[in-house]
Biopython code that builds the backbone (N, CA, C, O; Angstrom):
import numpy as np
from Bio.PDB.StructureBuilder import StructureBuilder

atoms = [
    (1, "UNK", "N", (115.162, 105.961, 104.966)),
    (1, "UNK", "CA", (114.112, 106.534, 105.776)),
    (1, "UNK", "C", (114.061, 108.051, 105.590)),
    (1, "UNK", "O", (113.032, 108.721, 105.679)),
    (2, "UNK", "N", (115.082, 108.442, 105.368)),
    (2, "UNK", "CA", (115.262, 110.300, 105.361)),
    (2, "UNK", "C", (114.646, 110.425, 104.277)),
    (2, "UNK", "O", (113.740, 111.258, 104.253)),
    (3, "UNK", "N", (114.812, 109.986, 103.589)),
    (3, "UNK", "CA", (114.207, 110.086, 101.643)),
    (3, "UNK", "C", (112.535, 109.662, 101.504)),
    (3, "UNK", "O", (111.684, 109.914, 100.651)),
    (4, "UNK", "N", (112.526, 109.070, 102.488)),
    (4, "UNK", "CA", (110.809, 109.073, 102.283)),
    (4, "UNK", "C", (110.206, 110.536, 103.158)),
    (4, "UNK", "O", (109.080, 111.029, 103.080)),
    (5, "UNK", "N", (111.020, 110.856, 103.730)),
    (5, "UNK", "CA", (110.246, 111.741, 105.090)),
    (5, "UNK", "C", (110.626, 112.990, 103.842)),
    (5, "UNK", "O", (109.788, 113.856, 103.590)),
    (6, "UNK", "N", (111.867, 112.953, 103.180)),
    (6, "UNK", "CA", (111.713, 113.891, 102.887)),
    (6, "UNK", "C", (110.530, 113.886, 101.392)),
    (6, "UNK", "O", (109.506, 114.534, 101.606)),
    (7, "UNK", "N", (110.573, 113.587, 100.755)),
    (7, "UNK", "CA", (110.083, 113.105, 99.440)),
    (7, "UNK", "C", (107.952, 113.339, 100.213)),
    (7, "UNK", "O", (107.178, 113.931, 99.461)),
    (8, "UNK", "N", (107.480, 112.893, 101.395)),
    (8, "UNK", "CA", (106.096, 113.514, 101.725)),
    (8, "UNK", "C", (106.927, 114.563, 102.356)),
    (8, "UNK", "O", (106.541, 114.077, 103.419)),
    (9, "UNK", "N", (107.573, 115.380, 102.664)),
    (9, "UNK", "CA", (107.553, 116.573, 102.993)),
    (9, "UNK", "C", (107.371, 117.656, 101.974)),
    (9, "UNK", "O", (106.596, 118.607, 101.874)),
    (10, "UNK", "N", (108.332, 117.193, 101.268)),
    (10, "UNK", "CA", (107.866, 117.381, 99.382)),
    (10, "UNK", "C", (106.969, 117.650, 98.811)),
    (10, "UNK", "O", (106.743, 118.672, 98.164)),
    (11, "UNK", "N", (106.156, 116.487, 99.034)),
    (11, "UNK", "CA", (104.301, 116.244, 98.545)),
    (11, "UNK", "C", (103.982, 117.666, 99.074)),
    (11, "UNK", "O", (104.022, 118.809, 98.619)),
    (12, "UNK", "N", (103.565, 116.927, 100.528)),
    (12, "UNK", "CA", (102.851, 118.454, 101.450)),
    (12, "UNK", "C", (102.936, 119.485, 101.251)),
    (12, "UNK", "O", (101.902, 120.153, 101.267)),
    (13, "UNK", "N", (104.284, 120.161, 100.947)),
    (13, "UNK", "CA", (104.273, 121.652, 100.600)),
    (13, "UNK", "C", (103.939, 121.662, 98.822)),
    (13, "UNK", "O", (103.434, 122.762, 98.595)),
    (14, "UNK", "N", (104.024, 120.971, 97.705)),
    (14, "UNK", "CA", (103.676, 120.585, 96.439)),
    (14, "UNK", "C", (101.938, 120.523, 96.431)),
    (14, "UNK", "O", (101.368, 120.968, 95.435)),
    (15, "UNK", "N", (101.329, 120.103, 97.281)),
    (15, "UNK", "CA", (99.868, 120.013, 98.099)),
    (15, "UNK", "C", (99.319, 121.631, 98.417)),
    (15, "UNK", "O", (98.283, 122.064, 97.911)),
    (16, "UNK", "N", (100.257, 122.501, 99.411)),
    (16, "UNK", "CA", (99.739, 123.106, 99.947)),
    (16, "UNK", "C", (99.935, 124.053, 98.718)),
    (16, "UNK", "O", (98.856, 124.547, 98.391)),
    (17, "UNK", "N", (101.064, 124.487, 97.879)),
    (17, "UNK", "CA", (101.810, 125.500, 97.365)),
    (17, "UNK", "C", (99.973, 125.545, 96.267)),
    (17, "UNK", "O", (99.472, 126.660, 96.120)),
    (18, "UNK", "N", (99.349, 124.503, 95.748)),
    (18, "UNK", "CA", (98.589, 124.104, 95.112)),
    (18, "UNK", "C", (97.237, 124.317, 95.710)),
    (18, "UNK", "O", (96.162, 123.935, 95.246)),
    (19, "UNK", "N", (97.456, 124.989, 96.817)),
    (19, "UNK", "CA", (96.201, 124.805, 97.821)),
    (19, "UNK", "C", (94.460, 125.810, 96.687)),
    (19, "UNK", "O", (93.274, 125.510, 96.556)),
    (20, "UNK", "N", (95.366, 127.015, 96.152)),
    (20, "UNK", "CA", (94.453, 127.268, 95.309)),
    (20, "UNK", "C", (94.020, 126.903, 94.107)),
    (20, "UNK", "O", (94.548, 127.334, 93.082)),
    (21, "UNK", "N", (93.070, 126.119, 94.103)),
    (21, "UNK", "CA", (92.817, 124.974, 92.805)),
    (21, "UNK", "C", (92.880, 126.158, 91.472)),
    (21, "UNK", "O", (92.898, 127.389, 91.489)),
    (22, "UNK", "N", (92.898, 125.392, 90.613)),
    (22, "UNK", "CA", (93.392, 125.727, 89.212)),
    (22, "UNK", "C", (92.022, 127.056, 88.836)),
    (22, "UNK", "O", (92.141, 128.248, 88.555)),
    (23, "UNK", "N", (91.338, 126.570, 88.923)),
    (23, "UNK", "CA", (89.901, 127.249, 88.948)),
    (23, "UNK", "C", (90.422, 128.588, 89.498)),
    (23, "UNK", "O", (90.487, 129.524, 88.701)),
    (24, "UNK", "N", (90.861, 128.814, 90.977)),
    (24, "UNK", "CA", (90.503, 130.020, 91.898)),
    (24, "UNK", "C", (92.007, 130.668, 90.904)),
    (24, "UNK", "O", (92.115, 131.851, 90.580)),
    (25, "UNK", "N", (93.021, 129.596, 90.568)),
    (25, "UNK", "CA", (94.383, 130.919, 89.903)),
    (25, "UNK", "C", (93.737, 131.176, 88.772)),
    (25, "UNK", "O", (94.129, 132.282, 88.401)),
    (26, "UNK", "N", (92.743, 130.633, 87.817)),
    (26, "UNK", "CA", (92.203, 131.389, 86.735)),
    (26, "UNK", "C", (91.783, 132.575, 87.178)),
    (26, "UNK", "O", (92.352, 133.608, 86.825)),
    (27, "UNK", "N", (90.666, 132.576, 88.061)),
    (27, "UNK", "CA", (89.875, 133.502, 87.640)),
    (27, "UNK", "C", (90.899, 134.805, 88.279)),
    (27, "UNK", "O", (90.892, 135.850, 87.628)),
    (28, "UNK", "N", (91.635, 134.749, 89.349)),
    (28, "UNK", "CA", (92.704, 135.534, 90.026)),
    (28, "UNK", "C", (93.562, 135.756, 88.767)),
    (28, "UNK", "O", (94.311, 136.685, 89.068)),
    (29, "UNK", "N", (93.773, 135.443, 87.759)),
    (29, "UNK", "CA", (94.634, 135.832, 86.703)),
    (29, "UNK", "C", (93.561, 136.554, 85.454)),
    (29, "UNK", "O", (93.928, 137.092, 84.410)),
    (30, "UNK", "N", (92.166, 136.365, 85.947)),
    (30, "UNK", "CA", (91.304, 136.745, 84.673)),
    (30, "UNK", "C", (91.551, 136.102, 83.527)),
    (30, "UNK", "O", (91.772, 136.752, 82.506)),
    (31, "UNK", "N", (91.552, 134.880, 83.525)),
    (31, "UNK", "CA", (91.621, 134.330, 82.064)),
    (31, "UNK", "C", (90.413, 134.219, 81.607)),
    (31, "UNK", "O", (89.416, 134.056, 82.311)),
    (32, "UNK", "N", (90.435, 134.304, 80.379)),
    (32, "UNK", "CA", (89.030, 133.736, 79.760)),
    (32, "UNK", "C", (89.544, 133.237, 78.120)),
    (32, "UNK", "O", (90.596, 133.637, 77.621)),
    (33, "UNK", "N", (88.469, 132.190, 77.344)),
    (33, "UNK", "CA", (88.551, 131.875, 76.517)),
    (33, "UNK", "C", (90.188, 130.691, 76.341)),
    (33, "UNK", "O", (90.640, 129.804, 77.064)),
    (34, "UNK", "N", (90.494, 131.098, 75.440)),
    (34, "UNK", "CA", (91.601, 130.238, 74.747)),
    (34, "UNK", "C", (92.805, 129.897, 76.361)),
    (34, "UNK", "O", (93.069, 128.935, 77.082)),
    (35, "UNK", "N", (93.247, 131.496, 76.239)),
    (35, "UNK", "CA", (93.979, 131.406, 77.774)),
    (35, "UNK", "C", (93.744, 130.488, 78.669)),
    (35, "UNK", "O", (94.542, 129.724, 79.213)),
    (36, "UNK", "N", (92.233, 130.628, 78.846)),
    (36, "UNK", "CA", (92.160, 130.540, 80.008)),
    (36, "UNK", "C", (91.893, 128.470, 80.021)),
    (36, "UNK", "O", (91.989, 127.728, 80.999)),
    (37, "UNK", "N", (91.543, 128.074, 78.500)),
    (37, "UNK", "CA", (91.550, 126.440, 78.574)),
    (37, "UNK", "C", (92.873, 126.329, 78.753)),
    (37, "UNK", "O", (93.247, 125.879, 79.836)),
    (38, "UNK", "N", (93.736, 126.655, 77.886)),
    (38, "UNK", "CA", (95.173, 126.388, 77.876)),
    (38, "UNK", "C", (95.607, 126.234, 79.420)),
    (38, "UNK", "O", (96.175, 125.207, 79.792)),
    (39, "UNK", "N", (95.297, 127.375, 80.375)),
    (39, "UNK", "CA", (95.907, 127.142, 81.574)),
    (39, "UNK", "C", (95.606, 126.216, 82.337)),
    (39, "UNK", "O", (96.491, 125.581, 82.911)),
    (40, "UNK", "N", (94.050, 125.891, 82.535)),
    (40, "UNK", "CA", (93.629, 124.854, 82.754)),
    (40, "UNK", "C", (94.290, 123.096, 82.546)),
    (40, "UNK", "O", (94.447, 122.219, 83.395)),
    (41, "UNK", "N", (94.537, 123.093, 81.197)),
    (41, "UNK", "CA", (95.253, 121.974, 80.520)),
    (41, "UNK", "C", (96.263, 122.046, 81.464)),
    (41, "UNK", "O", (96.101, 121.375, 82.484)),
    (42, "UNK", "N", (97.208, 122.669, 81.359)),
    (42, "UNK", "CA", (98.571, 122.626, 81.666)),
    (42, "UNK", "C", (98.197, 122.596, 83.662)),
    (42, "UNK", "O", (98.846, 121.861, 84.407)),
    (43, "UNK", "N", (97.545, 123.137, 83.962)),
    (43, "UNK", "CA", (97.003, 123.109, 85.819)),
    (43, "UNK", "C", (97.062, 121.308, 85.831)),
    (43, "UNK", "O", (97.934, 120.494, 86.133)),
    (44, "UNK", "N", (95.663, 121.209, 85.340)),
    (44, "UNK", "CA", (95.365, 119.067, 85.637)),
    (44, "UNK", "C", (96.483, 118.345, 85.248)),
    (44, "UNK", "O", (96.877, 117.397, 85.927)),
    (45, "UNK", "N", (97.135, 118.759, 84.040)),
    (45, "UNK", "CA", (98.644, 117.987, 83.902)),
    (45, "UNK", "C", (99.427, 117.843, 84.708)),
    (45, "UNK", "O", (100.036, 116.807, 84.974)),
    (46, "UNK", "N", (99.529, 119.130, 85.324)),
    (46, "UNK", "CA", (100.966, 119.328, 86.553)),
    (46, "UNK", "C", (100.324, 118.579, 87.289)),
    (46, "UNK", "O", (100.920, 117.526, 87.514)),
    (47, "UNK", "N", (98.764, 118.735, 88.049)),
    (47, "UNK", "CA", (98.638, 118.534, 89.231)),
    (47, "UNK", "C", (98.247, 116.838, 88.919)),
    (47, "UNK", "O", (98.617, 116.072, 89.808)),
    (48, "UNK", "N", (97.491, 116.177, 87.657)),
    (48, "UNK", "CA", (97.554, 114.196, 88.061)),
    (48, "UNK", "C", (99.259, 114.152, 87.883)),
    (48, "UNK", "O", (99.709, 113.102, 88.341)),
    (49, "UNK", "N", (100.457, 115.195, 87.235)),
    (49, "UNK", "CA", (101.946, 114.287, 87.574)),
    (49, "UNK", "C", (102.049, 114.281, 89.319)),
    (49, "UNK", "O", (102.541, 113.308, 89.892)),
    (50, "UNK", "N", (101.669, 115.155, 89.878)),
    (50, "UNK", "CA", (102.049, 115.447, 91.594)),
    (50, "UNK", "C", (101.365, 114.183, 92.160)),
    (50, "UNK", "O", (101.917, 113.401, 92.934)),
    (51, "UNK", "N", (100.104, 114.066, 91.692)),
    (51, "UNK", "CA", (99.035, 112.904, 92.572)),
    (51, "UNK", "C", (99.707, 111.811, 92.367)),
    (51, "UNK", "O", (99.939, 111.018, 93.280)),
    (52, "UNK", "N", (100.184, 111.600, 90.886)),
    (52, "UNK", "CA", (100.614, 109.713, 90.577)),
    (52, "UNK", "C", (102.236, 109.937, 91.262)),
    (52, "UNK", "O", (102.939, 108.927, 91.276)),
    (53, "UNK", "N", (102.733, 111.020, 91.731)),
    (53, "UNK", "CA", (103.617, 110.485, 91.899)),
    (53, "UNK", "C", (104.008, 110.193, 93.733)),
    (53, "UNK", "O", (104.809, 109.547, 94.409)),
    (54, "UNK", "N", (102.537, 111.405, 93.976)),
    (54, "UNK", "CA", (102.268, 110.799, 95.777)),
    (54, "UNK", "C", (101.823, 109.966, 95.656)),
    (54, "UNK", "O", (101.567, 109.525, 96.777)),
    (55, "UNK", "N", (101.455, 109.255, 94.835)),
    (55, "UNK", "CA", (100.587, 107.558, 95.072)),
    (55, "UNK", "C", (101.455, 106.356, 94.810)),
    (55, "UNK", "O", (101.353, 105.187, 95.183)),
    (56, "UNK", "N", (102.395, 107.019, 94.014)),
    (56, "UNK", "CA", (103.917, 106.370, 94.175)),
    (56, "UNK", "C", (104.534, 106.389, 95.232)),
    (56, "UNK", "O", (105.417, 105.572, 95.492)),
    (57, "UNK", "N", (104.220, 107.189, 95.897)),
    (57, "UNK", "CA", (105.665, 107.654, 97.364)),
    (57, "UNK", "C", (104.420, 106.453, 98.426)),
    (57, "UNK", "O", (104.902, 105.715, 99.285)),
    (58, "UNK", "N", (103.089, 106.472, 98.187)),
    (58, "UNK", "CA", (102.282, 105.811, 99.137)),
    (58, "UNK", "C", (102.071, 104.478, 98.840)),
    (58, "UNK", "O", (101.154, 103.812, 99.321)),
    (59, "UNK", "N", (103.164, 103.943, 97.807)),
    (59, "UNK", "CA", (103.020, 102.872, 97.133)),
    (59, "UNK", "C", (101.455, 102.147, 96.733)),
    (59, "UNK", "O", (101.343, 100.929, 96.866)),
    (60, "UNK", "N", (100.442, 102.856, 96.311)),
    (60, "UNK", "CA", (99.805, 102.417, 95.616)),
    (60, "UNK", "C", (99.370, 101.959, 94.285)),
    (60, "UNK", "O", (99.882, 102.207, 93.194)),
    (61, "UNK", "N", (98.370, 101.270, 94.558)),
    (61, "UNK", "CA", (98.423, 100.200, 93.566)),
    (61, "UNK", "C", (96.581, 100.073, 92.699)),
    (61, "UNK", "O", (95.513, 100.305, 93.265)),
    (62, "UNK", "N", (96.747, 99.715, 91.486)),
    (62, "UNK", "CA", (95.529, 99.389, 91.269)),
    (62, "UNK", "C", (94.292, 100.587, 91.425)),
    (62, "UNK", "O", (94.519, 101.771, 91.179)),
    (63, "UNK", "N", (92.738, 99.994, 91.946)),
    (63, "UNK", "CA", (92.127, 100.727, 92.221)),
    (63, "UNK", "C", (92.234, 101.735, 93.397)),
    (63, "UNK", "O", (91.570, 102.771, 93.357)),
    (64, "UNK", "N", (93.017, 101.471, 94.397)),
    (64, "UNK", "CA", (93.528, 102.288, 95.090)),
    (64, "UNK", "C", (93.969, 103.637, 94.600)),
    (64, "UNK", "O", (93.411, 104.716, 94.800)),
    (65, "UNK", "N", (95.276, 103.345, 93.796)),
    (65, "UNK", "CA", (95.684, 104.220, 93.031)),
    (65, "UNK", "C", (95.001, 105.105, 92.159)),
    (65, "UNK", "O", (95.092, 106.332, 92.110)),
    (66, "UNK", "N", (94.148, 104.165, 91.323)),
    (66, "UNK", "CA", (93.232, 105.385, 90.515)),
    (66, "UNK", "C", (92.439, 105.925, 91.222)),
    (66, "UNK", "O", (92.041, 106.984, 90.735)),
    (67, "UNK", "N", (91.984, 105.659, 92.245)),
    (67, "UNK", "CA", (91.125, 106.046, 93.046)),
    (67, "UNK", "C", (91.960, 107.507, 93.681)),
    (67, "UNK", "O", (91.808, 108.618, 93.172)),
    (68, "UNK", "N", (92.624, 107.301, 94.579)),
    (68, "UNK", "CA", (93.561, 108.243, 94.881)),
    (68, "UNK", "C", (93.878, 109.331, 94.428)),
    (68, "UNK", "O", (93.848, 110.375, 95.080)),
    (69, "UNK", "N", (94.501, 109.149, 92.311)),
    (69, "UNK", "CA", (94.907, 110.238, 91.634)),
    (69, "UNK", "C", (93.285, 110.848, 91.077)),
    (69, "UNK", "O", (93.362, 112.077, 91.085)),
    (70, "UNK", "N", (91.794, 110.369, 90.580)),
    (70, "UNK", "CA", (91.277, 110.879, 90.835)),
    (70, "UNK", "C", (90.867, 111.683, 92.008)),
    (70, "UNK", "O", (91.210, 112.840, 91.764)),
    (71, "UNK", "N", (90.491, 111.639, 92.770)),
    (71, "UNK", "CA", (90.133, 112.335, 94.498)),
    (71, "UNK", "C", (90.991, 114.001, 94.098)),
    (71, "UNK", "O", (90.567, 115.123, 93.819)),
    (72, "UNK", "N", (92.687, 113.251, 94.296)),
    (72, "UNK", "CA", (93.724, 114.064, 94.322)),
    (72, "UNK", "C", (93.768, 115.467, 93.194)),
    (72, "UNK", "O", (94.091, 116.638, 93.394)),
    (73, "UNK", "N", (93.291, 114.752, 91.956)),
    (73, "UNK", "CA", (93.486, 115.811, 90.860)),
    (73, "UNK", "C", (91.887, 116.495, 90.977)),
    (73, "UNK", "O", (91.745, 117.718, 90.997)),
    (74, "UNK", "N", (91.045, 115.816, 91.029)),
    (74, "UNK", "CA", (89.847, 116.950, 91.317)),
    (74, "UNK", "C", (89.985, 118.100, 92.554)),
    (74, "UNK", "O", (89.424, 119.195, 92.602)),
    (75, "UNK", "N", (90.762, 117.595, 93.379)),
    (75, "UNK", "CA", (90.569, 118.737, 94.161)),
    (75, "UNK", "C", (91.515, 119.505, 94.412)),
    (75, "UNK", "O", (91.750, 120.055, 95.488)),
    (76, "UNK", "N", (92.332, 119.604, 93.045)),
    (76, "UNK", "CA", (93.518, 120.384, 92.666)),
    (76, "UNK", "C", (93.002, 121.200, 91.797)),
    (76, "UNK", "O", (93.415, 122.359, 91.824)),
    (77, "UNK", "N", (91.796, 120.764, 90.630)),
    (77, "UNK", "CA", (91.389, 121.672, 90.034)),
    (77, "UNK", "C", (90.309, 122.532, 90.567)),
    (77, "UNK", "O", (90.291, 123.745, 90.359)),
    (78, "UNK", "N", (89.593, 122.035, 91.113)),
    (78, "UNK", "CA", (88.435, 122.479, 91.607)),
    (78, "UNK", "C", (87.606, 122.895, 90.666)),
    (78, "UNK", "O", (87.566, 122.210, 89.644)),
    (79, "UNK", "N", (86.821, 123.986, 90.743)),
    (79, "UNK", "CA", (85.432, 123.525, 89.775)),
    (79, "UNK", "C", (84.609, 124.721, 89.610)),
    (79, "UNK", "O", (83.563, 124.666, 88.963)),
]
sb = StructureBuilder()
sb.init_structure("model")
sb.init_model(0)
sb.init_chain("A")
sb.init_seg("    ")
for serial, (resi, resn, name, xyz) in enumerate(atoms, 1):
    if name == "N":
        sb.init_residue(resn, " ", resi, " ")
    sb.init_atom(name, np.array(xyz, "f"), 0.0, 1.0, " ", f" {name:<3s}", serial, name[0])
structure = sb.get_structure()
């Protein structure tokens, strides 16, 4: 039980620490061009490993799940 509480306590601050989508740390870093895809890449990577692996901790499944890590990773990158 401690290991789940802790493991979404985890998430949440992994969630919040992320609160500024990938988008708002670009342009706050001024990237542009090459940089600035590269960072991008590497942003949606980190952030669908965080989603599939809260959808793991929420034991989902199936369309649930994809459903979920989409939702989750779009609004990690933002836009």
């Amino acid at each position: 039980m401690r290991r789940i509480i802790l493991a979404n306590a985890l998430t949440a601050f992994a969630v919040q620490a992320s609160a500024a989508t990938c988008a708002a740390q670009s342009m706050d870093k001024k990237l542009a061009g090459a940089a600035e895809k590269s960072f991008m890449k590497k942003c949606e990577a980190d952030a669908k490993a965080t989603c599939e692996a809260s959808a793991k901790e929420k034991k989902l499944a199936g369309a649930a799940q994809t459903s979920f890590v989409k939702k989750c990773v779009a609004d990690a990158v933002g836009g």
